[in-house]
C-alpha positions in Angstrom: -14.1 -71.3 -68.3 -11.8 -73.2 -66.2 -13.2 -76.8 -65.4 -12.2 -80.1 -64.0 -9.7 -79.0 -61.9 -8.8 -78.9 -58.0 -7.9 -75.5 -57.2 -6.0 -74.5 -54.1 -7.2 -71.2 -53.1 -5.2 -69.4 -50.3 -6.7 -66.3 -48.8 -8.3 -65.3 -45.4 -10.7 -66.6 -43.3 -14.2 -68.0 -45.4 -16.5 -67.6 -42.9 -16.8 -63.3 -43.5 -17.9 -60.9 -45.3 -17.9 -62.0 -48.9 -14.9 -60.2 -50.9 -13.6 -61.0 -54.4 -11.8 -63.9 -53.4 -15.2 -65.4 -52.4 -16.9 -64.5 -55.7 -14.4 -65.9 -57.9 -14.2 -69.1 -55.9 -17.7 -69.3 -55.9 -18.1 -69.3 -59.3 -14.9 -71.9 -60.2 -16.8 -74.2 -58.1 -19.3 -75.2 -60.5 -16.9 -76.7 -62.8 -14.4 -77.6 -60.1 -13.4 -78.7 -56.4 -12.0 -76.0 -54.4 -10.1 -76.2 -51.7 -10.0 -72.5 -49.3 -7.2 -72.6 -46.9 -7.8 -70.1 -44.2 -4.4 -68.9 -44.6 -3.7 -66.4 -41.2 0.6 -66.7 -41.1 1.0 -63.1 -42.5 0.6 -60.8 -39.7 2.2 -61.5 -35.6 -0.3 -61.3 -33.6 -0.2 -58.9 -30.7 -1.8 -58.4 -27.1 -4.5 -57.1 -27.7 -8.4 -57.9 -27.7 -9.0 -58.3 -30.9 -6.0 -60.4 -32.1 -6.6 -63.0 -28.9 -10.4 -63.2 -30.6 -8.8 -63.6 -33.4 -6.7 -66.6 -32.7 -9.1 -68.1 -30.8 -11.2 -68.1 -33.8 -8.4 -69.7 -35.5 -7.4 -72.4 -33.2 -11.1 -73.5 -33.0 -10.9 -74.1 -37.3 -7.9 -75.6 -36.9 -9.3 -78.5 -34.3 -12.0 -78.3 -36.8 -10.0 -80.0 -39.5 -11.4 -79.9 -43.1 -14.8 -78.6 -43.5 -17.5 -79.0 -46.5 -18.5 -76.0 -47.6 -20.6 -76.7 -50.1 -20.8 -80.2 -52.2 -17.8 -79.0 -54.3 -15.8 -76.5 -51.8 -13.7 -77.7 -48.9 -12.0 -75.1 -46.3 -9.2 -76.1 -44.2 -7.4 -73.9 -41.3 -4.2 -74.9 -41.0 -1.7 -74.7 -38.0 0.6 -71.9 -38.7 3.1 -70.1 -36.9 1.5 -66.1 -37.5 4.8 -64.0 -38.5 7.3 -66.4 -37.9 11.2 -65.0 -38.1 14.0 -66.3 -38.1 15.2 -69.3 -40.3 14.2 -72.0 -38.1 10.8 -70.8 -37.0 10.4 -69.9 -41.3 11.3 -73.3 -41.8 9.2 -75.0 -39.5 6.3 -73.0 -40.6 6.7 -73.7 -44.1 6.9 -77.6 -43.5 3.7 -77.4 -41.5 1.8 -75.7 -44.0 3.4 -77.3 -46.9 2.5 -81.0 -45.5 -1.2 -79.8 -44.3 -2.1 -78.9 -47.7 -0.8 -81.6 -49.3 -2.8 -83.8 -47.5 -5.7 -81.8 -47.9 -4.9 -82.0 -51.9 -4.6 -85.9 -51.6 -7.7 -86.6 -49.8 -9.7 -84.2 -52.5 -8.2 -85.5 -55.6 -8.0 -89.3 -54.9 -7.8 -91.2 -57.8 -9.2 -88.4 -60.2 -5.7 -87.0 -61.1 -7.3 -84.4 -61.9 -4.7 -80.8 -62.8 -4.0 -79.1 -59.6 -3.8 -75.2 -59.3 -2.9 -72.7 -57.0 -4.4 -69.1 -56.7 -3.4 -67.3 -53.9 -4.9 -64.1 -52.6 -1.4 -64.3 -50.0 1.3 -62.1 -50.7 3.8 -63.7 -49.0 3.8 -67.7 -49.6 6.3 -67.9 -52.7 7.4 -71.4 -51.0 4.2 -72.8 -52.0 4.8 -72.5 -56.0 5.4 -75.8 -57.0 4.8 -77.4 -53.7 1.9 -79.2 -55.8 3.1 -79.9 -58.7 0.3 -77.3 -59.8 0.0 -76.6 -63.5 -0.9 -73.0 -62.8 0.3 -70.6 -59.8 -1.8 -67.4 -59.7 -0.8 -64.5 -57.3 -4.4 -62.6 -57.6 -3.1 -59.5 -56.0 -6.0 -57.4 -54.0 -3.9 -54.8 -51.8 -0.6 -52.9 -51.7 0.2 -55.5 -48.5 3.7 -53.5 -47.9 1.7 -50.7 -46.4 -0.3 -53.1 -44.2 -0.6 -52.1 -39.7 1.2 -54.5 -38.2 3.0 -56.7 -41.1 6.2 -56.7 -41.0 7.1 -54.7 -44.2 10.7 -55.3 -45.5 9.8 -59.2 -44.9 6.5 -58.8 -46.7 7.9 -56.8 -49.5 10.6 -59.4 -50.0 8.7 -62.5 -49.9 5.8 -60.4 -52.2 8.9 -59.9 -54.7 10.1 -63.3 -55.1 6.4 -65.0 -55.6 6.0 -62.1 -58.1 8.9 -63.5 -59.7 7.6 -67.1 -59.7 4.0 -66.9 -60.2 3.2 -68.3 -63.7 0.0 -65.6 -64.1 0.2 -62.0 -61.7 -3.2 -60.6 -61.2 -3.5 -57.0 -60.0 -7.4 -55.3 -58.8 -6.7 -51.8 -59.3 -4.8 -49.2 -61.7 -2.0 -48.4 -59.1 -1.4 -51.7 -58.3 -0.8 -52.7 -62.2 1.6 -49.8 -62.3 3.4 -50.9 -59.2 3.7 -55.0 -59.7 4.5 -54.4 -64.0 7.9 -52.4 -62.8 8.6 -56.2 -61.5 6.9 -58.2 -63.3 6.3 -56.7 -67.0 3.2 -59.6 -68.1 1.0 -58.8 -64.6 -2.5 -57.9 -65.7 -5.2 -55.8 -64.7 -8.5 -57.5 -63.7 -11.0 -55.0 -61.7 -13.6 -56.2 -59.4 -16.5 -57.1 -60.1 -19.9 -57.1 -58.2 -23.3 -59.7 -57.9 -25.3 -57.3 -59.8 -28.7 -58.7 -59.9 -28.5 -59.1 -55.6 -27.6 -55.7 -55.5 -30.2 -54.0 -58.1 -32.7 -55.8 -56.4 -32.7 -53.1 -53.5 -34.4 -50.8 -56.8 -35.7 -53.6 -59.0 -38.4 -54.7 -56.2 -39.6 -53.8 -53.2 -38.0 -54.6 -50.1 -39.0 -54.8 -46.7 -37.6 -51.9 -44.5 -34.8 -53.2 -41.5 -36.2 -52.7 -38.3 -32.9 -51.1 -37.1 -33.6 -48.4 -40.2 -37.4 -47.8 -40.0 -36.7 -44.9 -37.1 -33.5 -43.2 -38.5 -34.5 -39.6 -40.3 -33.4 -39.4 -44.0 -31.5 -38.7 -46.1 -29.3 -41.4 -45.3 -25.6 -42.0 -46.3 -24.8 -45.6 -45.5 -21.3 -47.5 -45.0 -20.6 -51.6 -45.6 -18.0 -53.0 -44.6 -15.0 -53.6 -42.1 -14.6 -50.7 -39.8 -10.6 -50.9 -39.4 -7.3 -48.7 -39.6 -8.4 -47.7 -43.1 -11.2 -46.3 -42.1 -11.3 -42.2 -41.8 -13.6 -42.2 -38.9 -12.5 -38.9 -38.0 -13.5 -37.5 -40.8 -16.9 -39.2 -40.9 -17.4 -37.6 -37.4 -16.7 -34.1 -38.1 -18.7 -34.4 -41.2 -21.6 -35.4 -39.2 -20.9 -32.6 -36.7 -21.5 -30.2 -39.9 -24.2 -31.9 -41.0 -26.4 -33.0 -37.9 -29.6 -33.2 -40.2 -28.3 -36.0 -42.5 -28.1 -40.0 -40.6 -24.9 -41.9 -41.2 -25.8 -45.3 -41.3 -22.6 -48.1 -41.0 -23.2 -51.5 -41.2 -19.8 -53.6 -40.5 -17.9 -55.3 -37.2 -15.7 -52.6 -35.7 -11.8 -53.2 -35.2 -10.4 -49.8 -34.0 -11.5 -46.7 -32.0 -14.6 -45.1 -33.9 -13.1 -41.5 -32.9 -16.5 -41.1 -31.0 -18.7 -41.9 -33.7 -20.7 -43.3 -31.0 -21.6 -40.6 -29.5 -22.8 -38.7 -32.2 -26.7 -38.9 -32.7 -27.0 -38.9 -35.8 -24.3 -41.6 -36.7 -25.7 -45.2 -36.1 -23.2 -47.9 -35.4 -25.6 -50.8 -36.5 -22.9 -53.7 -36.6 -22.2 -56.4 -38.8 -25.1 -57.3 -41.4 -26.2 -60.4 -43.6 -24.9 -60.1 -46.8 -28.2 -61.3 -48.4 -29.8 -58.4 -46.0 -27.5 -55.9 -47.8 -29.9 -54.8 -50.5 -32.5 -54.1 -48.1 -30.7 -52.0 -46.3 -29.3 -49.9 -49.5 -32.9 -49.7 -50.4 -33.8 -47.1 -47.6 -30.0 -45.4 -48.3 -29.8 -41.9 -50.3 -26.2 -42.6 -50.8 -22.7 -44.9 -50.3 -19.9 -43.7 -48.6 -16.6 -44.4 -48.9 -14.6 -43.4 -46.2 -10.9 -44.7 -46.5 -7.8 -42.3 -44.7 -5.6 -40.9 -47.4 -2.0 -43.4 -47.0 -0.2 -45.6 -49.3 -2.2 -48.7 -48.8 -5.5 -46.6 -49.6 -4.5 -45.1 -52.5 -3.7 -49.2 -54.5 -7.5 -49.8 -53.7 -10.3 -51.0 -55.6 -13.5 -50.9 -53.4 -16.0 -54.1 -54.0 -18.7 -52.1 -52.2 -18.0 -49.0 -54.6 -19.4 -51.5 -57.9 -22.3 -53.0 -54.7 -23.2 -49.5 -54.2 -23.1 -48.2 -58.0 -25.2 -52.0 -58.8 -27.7 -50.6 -55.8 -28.2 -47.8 -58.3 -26.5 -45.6 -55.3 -24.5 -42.1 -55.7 -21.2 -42.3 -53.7 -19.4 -39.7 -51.7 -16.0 -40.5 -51.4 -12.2 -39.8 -49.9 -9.5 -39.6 -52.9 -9.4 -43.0 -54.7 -7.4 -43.6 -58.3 -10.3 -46.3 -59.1 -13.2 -44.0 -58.1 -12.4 -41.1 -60.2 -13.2 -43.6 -63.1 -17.1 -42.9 -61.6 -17.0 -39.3 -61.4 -20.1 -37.8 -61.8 -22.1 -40.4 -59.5 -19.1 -40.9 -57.0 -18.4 -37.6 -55.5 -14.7 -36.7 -54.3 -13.8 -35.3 -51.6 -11.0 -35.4 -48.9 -11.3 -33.2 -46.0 -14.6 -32.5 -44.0 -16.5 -29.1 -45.0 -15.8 -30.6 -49.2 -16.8 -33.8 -47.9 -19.8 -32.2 -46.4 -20.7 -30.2 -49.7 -20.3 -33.1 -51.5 -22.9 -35.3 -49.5 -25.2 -31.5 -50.3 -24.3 -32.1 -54.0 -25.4 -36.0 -53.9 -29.0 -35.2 -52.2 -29.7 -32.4 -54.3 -29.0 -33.7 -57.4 -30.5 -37.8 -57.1 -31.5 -39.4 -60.1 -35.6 -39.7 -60.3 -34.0 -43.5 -61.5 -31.8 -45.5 -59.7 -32.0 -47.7 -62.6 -29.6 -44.7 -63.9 -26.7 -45.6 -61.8 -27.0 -49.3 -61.6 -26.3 -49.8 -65.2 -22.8 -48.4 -65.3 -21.9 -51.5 -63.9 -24.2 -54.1 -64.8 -22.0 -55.8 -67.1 -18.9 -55.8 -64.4 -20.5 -59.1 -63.2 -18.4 -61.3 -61.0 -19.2 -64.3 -63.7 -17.7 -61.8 -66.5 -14.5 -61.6 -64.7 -13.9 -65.1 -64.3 -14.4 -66.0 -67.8 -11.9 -63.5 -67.9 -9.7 -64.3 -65.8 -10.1 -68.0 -67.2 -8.6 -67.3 -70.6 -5.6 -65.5 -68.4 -4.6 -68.3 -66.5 -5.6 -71.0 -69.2 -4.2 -69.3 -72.5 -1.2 -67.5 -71.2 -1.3 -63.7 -70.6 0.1 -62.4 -74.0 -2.9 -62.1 -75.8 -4.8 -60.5 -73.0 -2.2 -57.6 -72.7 -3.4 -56.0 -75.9 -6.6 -54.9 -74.2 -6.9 -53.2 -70.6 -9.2 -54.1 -68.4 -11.8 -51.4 -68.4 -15.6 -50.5 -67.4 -17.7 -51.7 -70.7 -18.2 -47.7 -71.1 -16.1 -44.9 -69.3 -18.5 -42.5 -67.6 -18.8 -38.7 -68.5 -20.1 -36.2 -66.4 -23.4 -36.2 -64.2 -26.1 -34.6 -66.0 -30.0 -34.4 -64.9 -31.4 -37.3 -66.7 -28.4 -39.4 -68.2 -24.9 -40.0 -68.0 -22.9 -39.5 -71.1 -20.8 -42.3 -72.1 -17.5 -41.7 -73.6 -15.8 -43.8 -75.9 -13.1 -46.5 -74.6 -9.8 -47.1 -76.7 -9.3 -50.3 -75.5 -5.9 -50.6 -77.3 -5.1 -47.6 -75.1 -2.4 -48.5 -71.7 -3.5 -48.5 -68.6 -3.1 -45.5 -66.9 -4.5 -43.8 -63.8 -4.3 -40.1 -62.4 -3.2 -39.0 -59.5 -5.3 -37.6 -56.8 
């Protein structure tokens, strides 16, 4: 495990929705300071409501200054020009942030002198490897950002190239993504997501109290987490839920684009962002996940956290086409337009498990502290010796039966591989 160190950690906004950025950074603090930046200079901002929110959001961090987040994790938003062009404005905004940070780094690390090292979740800040004189420079990548609404591609692909070149350690989340970043970079390694297993199996382990938002809607339920945003097929969703008016669709998650009249349906239910620590008490009352992402470039480099929350929740999924969810075929269900979406979510009710102790152990040793040991002997040992393996599920999983899942056996000497959907 990595330990005494001050790690800079560049990635979106802390105060959200916990992702893997979170987890990981959560866990490296207990043997180390960490400093988040709330990095938001990717994307230009546009007229709109939700991008003026946005930056309001922002400025108000930014007056904010440093922030303790806990007693060994500091965030900082820094002032940033969002999408700057043009060599002067690239310049500019590269001082600024440069100088911010390194002040930051100073005021944390003192007299300590302790290592510094970089891990950024940013696809597009090459400028900042050695800025720090960092031992290590991780580029922990988590999306195919090329394909991202609204960035600017050609600029993103060419700044994504050259801190793929620099990076001492490249970290990829999902099969795809290992495929696409190794044609550049030959030594990038495959770490998959993991989840907080115990939170999540406690929606089966114990029981919970029922939300009051839930305690009305008819089952069976399929329930959503997360963002509601361009990924999100919520047409599909609401001609699934025209097909199937008897079944409640449940999403839990702040909305960012037109619903495609979701809202209007009765038997969705648009209940808003949630607590994370309310999450298992809401999976609790669920029949199913659902996974709900539009079929496009970006989708298809994926790795879902909340498909490992849901599996942990001892949950079967229904899904869109995802490389990294036919690895769970048999409890995650496939499907990509509406009427086999619709059979699928049939399939799911008909055949539950009498266990949900069943599913939940597929992935109870993909803890989030398993994949930072694991990432810890990447970026402290050198990736060479960790090529030899890929990384994979502790067991692949067979096909659905009745009463058990039938494990097949993993050549772990075997290259990483995924088919395509």
């Amino acid at each position: 495990m990595i330990k005494d160190r001050l790690i800079v950690c560049i990635a979106s906004a802390w105060d959200y929705d916990p992702t893997s950025k979170h987890h990981i950074m959560k866990i490296l603090s207990r043997h180390n300071d960490i400093l988040w930046i709330n990095y938001h200079g990717s994307r230009r901002p546009t007229v709109n409501a939700v991008d003026l929110k946005d930056m309001y959001t922002a400025l108000r961090r930014v007056a904010s200054g440093m922030q303790r987040i806990s007693p060994s994790m500091v965030q900082l938003t820094p002032l940033v020009i969002p999408g700057a062009s043009g060599a002067g404005l690239e310049r500019l905004h590269r001082r600024m942030l440069i100088a911010q940070i390194r002040r930051a780094v100073s005021l944390l690390n003192g007299d300590k002198k302790r290592p510094v090292q970089v891990w950024s979740f940013a696809p597009d800040v090459p400028y900042l490897v050695g800025a720090f004189n960092e031992e290590r420079f991780v580029y922990y990548c988590v999306d195919e950002y090329r394909q991202f609404e609204g960035f600017d591609k050609k600029r993103m692909a060419t700044a994504e190239d050259e801190q793929i070149d620099r990076a001492d350690v490249v970290v990829t989340a999902s099969a795809p993504l290992l495929n696409s970043k190794r044609q550049r970079r030959g030594d990038t390694v495959l770490v998959r997501h993991g989840v907080d297993f115990d939170h999540f199996a406690s929606s089966w382990r114990n029981p919970l109290p029922v939300p009051e938002d839930m305690a009305e809607i008819p089952r069976p339920i399929f329930g959503y987490f997360g963002l509601i945003h361009h990924w999100v097929d919520c047409a599909l969703l609401a001609a699934v839920a025209r097909i199937r008016p008897h079944y409640s669709f449940v999403l839990l998650g702040d909305r960012k684009v037109d619903v495609a009249g979701l809202d209007k349906l009765d038997n969705v239910h648009l209940l808003g962002r949630r607590p994370y620590e309310e999450l298992p008490s809401y999976a609790s009352v669920c029949d199913a996940g659902l996974m709900l992402f539009a079929d496009n470039p970006m989708t298809r480099n994926v790795n879902p956290v909340k498909m490992y929350e849901y599996l942990a929740a001892g949950l079967p999924v229904v899904s869109t086409p995802l490389p990294e969810a036919q690895r769970f075929a048999g409890p995650i269900r496939i499907a990509g337009t509406a009427e086999p979406f619709a059979v699928a979510c049939d399939e799911t009710i008909n055949n539950q498990p009498t266990n949900r102790e069943r599913i939940s152990r597929i992935v109870r040793n993909e803890t989030w502290q398993s994949k930072v040991e694991y990432l810890s002997d990447i970026v402290m040992s050198g990736v060479e010796p960790i090529l030899r393996t890929a990384s994979r599920p502790a067991a692949e999983v067979g096909p659905w039966q009745s009463e058990t899942f039938v494990a097949e056996p993993v050549d772990e000497a075997a290259p990483c591989t995924v088919e395509t959907v």
